[in-house]
C-alpha positions as CSV (number, residue, x, y, z in Angstrom):
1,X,50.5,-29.2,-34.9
2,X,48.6,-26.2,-33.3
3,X,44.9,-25.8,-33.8
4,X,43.8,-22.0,-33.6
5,X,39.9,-20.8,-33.3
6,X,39.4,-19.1,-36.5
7,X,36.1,-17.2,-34.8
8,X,36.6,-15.4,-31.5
9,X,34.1,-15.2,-28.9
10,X,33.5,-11.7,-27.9
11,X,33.4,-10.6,-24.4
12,X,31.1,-7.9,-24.1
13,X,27.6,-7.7,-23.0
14,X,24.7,-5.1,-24.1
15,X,23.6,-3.5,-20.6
16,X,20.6,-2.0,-22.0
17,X,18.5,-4.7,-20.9
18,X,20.0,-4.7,-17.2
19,X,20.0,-1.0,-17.1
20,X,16.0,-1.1,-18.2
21,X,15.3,-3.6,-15.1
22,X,16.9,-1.8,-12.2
23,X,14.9,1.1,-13.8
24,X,12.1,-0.3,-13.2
25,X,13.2,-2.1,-9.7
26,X,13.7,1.4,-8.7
27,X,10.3,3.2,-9.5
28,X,8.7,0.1,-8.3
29,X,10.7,0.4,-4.6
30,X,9.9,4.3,-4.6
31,X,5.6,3.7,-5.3
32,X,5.6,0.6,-2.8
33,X,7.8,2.6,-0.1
34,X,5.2,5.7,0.1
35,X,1.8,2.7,0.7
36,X,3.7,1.6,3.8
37,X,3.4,4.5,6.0
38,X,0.7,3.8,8.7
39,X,1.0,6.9,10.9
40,X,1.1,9.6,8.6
41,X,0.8,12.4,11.5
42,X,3.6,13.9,12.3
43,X,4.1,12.3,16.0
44,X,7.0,12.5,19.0
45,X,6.7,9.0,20.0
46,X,8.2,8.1,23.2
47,X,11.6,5.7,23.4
48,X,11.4,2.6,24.7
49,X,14.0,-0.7,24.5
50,X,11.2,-3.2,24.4
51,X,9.0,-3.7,21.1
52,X,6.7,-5.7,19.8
53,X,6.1,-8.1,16.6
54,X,2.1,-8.5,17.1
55,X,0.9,-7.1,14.0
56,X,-1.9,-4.5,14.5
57,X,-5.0,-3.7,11.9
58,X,-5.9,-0.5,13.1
59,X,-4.4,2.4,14.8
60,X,-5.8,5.4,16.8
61,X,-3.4,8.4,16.8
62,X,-4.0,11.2,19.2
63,X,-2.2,14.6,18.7
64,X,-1.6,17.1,20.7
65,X,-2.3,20.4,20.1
66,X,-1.4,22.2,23.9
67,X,-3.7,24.3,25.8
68,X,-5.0,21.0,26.9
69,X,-6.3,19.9,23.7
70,X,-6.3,16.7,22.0
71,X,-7.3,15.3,18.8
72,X,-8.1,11.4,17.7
73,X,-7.4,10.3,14.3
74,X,-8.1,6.9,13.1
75,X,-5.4,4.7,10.8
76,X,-3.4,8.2,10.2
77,X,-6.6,10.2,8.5
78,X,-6.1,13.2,9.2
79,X,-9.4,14.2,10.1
80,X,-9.6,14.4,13.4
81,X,-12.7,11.9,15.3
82,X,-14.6,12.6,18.5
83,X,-13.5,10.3,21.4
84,X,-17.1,9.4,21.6
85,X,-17.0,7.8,18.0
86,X,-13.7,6.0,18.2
87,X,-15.7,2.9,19.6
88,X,-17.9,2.6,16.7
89,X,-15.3,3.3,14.1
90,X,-13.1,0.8,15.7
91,X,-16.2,-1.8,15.8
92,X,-16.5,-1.3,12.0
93,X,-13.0,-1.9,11.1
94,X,-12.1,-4.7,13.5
95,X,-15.4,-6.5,13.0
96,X,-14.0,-9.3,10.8
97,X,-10.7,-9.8,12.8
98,X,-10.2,-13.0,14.5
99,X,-7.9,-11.8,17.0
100,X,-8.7,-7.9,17.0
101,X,-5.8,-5.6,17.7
102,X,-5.1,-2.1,17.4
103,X,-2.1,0.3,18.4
104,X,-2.1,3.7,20.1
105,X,0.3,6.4,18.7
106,X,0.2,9.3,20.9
107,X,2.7,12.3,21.6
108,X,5.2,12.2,24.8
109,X,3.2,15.5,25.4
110,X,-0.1,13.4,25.7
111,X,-1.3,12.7,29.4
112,X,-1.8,9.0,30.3
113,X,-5.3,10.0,31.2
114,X,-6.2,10.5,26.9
115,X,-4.5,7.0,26.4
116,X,-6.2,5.4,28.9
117,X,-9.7,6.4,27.9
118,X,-8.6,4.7,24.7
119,X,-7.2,1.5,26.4
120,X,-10.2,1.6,28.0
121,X,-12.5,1.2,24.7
122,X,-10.3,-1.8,24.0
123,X,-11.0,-3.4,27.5
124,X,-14.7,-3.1,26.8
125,X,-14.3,-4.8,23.4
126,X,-11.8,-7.4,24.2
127,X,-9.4,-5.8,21.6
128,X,-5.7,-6.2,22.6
129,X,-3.5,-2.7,22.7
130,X,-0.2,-1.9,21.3
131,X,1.3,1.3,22.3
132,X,3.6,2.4,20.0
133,X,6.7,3.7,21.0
134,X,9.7,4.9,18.6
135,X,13.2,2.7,19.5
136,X,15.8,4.3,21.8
């Protein structure tokens, strides 16, 4: 005596729904992926093997433009600051830091004498320096 289903289950499955989320997984990745870019000036890092996790809450880019000049920017603005106001714009920002750190982006083309003038504001503050470099 064979028993046979007299209603059949049917196999397929509305991807409307799925195709709605990954959709939306998409524009969400695309708006989230343009707020993570901290150095927004265009800069020719040098290469190094060695990097570091510390996270840093501010960063002091500094361009350069040849002819033997140099430009400061401040978390990627792009207006440029005076080296004499990086100190007190640096003061503001990392104020409220327990454990104040900042990075230094600079070009290869930078000399170490404009880096150290920076490194130098951080010495006098008791901030700790990361200098950014891009991986080899």
């Amino acid at each position: 005596m064979a028993i046979k289903r007299t209603v059949k289950a049917d196999p397929n499955i509305s991807m409307s729904s799925m195709t709605d989320i990954v959709f939306l997984l998409l524009i969400f990745f695309l708006v989230t992926s343009t707020l993570v870019n901290p150095n927004a000036l265009k800069l020719l890092l040098p290469k190094s093997t060695g990097q570091v996790g510390a996270k840093a809450t501010a960063s002091v880019s500094i361009k350069d433009w040849g002819e033997n000049r140099f430009t400061y920017h401040i978390n990627g603005d792009e207006t440029p600051v005076e080296l004499g106001l990086i100190e007190d714009r640096l003061a503001q920002i990392l104020q409220e830091e327990e454990d104040p750190t900042f990075s230094i982006y600079s070009d290869e083309s930078v000399p170490i004498r404009e880096i150290v003038q920076v490194m130098n504001i951080a010495k006098r503050n008791h901030y700790k320096v990361i200098l950014a470099t891009s991986p080899e």
